[in-house]
N, C-alpha and C positions, 0 to 999 in steps of 0.2 A: 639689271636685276635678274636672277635666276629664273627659270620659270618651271612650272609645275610640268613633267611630262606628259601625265594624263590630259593635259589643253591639248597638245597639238594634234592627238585625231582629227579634231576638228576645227582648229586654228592652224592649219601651215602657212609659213610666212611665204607666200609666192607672189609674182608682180603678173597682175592678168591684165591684156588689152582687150577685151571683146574676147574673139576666139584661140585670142593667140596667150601666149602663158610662159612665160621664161623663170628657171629654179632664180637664176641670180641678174640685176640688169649691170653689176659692178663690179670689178677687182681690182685687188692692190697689187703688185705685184713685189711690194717690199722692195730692200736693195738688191741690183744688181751688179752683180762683179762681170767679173771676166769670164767670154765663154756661158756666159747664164745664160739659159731656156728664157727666151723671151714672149713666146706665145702663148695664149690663154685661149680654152676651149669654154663656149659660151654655150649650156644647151636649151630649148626652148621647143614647147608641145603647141600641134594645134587641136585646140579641142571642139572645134565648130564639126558642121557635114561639110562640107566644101572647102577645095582645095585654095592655097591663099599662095601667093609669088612672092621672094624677097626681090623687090627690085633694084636696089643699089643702096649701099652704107657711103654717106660722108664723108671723107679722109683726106689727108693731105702726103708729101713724099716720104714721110716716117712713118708710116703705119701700113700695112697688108691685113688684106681681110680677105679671106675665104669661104665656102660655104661649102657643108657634108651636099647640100642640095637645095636647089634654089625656089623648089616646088614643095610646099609643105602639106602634106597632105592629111586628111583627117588621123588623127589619133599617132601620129605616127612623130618620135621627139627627131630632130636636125641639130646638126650644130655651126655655130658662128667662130668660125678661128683668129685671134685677132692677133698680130705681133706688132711690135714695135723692134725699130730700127733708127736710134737714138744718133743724132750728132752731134753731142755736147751733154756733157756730165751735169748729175743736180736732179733735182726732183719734179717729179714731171706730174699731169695732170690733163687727160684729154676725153673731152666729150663727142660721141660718134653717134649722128642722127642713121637711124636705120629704116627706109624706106619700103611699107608692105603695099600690096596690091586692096586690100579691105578696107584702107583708112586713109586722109589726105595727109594729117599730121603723124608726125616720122614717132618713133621709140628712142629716148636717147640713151644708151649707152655710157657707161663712166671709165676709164682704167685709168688707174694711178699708180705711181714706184719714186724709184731713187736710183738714178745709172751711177754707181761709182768705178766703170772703166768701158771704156768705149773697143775693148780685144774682143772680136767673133760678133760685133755688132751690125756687122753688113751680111750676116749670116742667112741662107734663102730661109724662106718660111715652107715647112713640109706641106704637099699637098694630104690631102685624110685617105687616099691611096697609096699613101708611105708611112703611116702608120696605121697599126692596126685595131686599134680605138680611140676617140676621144680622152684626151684630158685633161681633164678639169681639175679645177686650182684645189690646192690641198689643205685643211684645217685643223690646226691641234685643237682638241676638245676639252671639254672639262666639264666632267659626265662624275655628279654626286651622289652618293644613296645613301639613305636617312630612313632610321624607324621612323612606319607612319604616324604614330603616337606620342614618341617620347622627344624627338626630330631629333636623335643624337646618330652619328656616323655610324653605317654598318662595315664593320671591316673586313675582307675576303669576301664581298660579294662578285659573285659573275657575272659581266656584261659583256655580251654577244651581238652583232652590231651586224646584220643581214641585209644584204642589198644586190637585186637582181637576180636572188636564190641563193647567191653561195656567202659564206660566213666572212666577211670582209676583216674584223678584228675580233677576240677572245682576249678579257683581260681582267684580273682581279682588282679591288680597289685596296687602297694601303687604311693605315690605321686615321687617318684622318675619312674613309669614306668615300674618295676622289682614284679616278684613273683618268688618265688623258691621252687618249688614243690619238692618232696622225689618220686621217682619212680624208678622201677626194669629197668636196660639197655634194649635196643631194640628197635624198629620201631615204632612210632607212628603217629597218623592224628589229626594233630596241628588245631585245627578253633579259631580262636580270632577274637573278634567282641568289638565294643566300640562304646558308640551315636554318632550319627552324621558320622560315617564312616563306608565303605564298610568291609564285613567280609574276612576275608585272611583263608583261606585250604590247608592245604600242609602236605607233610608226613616229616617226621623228622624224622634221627637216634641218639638215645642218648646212648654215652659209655663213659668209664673216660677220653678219652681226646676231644668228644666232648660234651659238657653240659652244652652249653652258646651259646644262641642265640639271635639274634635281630629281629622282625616282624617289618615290616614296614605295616603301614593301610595308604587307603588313602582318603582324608575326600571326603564323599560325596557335588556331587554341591548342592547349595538350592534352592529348590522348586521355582519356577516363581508363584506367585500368581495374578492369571488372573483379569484382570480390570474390573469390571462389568461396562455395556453401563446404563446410565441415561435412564427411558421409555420415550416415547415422549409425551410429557404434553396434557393434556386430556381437551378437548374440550366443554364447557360445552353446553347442546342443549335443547332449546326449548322443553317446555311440550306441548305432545296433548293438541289440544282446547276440544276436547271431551274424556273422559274416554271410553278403550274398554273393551266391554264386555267378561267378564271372561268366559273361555271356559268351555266345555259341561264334566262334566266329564268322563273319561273313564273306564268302567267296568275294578273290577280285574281280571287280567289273570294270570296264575299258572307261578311261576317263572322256569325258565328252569334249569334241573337238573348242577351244577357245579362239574365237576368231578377234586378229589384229586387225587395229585401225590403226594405220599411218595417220600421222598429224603433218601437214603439210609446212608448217612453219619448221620444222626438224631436218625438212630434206634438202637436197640440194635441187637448185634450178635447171632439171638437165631434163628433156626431150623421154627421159626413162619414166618422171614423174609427172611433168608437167605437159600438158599439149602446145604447140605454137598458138601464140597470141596476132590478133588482128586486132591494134588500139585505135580507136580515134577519139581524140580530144575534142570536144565543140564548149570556147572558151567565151565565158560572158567578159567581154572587151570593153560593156561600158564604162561610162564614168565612175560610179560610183565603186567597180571593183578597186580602184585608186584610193580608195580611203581605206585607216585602218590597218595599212599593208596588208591587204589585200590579198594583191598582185603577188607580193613578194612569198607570201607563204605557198603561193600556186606553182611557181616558179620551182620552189627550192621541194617543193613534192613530187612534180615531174620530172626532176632532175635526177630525184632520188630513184624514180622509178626507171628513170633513163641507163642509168647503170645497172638495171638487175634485168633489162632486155638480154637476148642472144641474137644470133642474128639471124636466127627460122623466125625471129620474130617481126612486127610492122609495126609503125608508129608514122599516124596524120595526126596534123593539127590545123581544125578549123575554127576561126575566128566568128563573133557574133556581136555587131554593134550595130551602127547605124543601117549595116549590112553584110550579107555574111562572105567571107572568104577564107581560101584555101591559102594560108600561111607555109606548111609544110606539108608537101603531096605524101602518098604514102610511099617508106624507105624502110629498108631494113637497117636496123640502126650500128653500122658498121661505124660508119666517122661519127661519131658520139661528140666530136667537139663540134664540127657542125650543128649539131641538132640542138646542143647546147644554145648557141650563138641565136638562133632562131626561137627558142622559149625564151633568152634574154631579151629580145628586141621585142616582145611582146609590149605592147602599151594598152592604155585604157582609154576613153573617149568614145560620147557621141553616144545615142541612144539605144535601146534593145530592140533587136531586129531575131526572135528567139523562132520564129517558125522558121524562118526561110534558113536561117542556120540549122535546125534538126534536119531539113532536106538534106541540105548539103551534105552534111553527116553522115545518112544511110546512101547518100548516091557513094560517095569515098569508101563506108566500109562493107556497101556489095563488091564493088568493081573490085578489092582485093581479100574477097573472102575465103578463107582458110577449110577448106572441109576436115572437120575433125577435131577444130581447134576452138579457140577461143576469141569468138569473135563480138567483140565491143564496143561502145558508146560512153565517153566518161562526160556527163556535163558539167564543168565547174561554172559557180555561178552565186552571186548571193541574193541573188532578186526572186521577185513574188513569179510563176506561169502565168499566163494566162492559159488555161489549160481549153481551148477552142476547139469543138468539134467540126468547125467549117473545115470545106476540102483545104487543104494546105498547112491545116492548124495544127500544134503539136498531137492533140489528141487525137486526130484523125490521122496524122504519121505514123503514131506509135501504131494506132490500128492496125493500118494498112500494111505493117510490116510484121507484126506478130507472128507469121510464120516462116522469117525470114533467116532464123539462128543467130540473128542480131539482138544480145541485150542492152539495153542502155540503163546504165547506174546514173544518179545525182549526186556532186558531190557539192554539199554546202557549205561555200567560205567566210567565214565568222559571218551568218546569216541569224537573221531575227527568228523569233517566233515565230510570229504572225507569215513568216512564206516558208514555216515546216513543210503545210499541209498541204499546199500545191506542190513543192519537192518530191515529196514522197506520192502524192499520185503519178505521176509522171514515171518514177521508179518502177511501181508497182505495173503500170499499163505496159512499159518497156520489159518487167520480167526481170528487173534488176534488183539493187541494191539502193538504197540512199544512206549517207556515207555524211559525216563531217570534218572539216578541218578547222576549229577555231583556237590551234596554238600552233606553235613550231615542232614541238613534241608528238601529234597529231599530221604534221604536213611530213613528216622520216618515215609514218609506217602509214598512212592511211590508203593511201593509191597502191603498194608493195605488198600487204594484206589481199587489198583486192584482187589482183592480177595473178596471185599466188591461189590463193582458195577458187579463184572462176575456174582457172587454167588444168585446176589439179586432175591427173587421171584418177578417179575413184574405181 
């Protein structure tokens, strides 16, 4: 049966053992011919504080099992490579116990297929230092949108299919309402938009038993177009009996100087306009930034902003969950695909650890502070402060640093009401901005606005 999209914020289909948490524990691998890619990338998060060991997977001589890493450490996803190496054609079926250090009882594993030729099947299995990312088994989907009222097919709607920041698939739906895109399993940030109706955002997880969903949109009201009043009919008057004498004229006088305001959105990002920027990111990594897509909107705004850097300019990224770490030291963002790679590998997990991360923060953005320039704190985050005046505590950091040329903005990701209000103190004691991103439309200019008007020479 179909399911509603709006469920899965907060239904994803995921298989959790205590701390450990795998997207899929199964794959089919369908038929194989000849020469077929026989290994399946398996990936799996730990979401506990402590580090947990794969100790050995099950197998017998037709199977290799690999591992990204055998030490899983908090918040951080690995992956399980599994191939088969078939000796005899027909349909196959095997269960692989996988052995953790957390638990006596193993995790079992499923993979199933069909060998229909045994050519290229003694084939090595790559080590994950021969390629250069995981992958994972692929999905054709069947992604429906339906008015939310009348449940009849919407046809030419867009659906944009977001995962790890950048836009994985764009594709419209036909006249039945359906598109069915090909995509790798895993989490994604669903937006579907169609004329005349409000745009839907939600995170989706897609694996083989679920990859069929329904978007409900719902049409927007129409525009009231306001009555213009009739003027009041015009009176016609009496001409002077005598013509008046045309006035004296007035010597020129020097027009008064009008002064220009440059709008910083208008110009270009060049060192003529803008001052060197000094960024550092202090990113809330806990759990809960996982829900929602989250992650993924934070991702694909950094990204955004990652390409409008030069290279006078700095960019750190430090982490904040169970505790806080230096992810990306501060670089001038020259390999841009590097840096990329690095806001990708971002995960969530593990509790908030917000003071000892702002530390970190201002010790990263003294040690590479820019005179003259624009020197920053961006904190993405969806959670409540606790805004503590004890020594260590955010409010005594922000203090203590206040005349340091250091501001720090907040930026809230699809955040509640109820932690406005600690956000924004925090802004305000830092001398910054508080800032939000609760769409996708929101995550292209929110962080690119800022860096742009902080930066600007007025």
């Amino acid at each position: 049966m179909m399911r509603i999209l709006s469920l899965l914020a907060c239904c994803l289909p995921l298989w959790s053992w205590a701390q450990i948490e795998f997207q899929t524990t199964s794959h089919d691998f369908g038929e194989l011919g000849a020469h077929a890619e026989r290994f399946v990338d398996l990936p799996l998060i730990n979401n506990g504080e402590k580090s947990i060991y794969i100790l050995r997977a099950g197998t017998d001589r037709e199977w290799i099992i690999k591992f990204s890493n055998k030490k899983l450490e908090p918040g951080k996803e690995e992956f399980i490579r599994i191939q088969y190496q078939p000796m005899k054609l027909g349909s196959f079926k095997k269960t692989i116990p996988l052995y953790l250090s957390d638990r006596a009882e193993p995790i079992t594993l499923t993979i199933k297929g069909k060998i229909t030729s045994l050519a290229g099947a003694d084939s090595p299995c790559p080590d994950f230092s021969q390629t250069q990312q995981a992958r994972l088994p692929e999905l054709t989907l069947e992604l429906k949108v339906i008015d939310a009222q009348s449940k009849k097919p919407i046809e030419k709607a867009q659906v944009l299919l977001l995962r790890n920041g950048f836009e994985q698939d764009r594709n419209f739906t036909d006249r039945n309402g359906t598109t069915t895109p090909k995509i790798p399993l895993g989490l994604y940030y669903v937006v579907t938009s169609a004329k005349n109706y409000e745009t839907s955002e939600l995170a989706a997880f897609f694996n083989p038993s679920e990859r069929r969903l329904i978007v409900e949109l719902v049409r927007l009201e129409p525009e009231e177009i306001p009555v213009e009043e009739l003027p009041p009919p015009v009176v016609a008057q009496e001409p002077d009996p005598e013509p008046k004498p045309a006035p004296t004229p007035v010597p020129d006088s020097e027009p008064e100087p009008v002064e220009v305001v440059l709008n910083p959105d208008s110009l270009p990002f060049t060192l003529d306009h803008f001052a060197p920027n000094n960024v550092v990111f202090l990113i809330d990594a806990s759990y809960s930034m996982r829900k929602e897509g989250r992650m993924d909107l934070l991702k694909a705004s950094m990204i955004e902003l990652l390409e409008l850097l030069r290279p006078e300019d700095r960019l750190c990224i430090v982490t904040y969950a169970s505790q806080s770490k230096v992810v990306l030291p501060s670089v001038h963002p020259l390999n841009k695909d590097s840096i990329v790679r690095v806001i990708q590998s971002l995960q969530a997990g593990g509790n908030t650890a917000g003071d000892q991360g702002m530390l970190t923060a201002f010790e990263q953005a003294k040690s590479n502070f820019i005179p003259n320039g624009n020197n920053q704190i961006i904190v993405a985050t969806d959670g409540k402060f606790t805004v503590s005046k004890q020594r260590g505590g955010v409010a005594h950091t922000l203090k203590t640093n206040e005349s340091s040329g250091i501001a720090v903005s907040v930026v809230g990701i699809k955040n509640t009401r109820p932690t406005e209000e600690s956000m924004q103190q925090v802004a305000k004691l830092g001398q910054g901005h508080y800032l939000k991103i609760h769409s996708y439309e929101h995550a292209q200019a929110v962080l690119v606005e800022e860096i742009r008007n902080n930066s600007f020479r007025r």
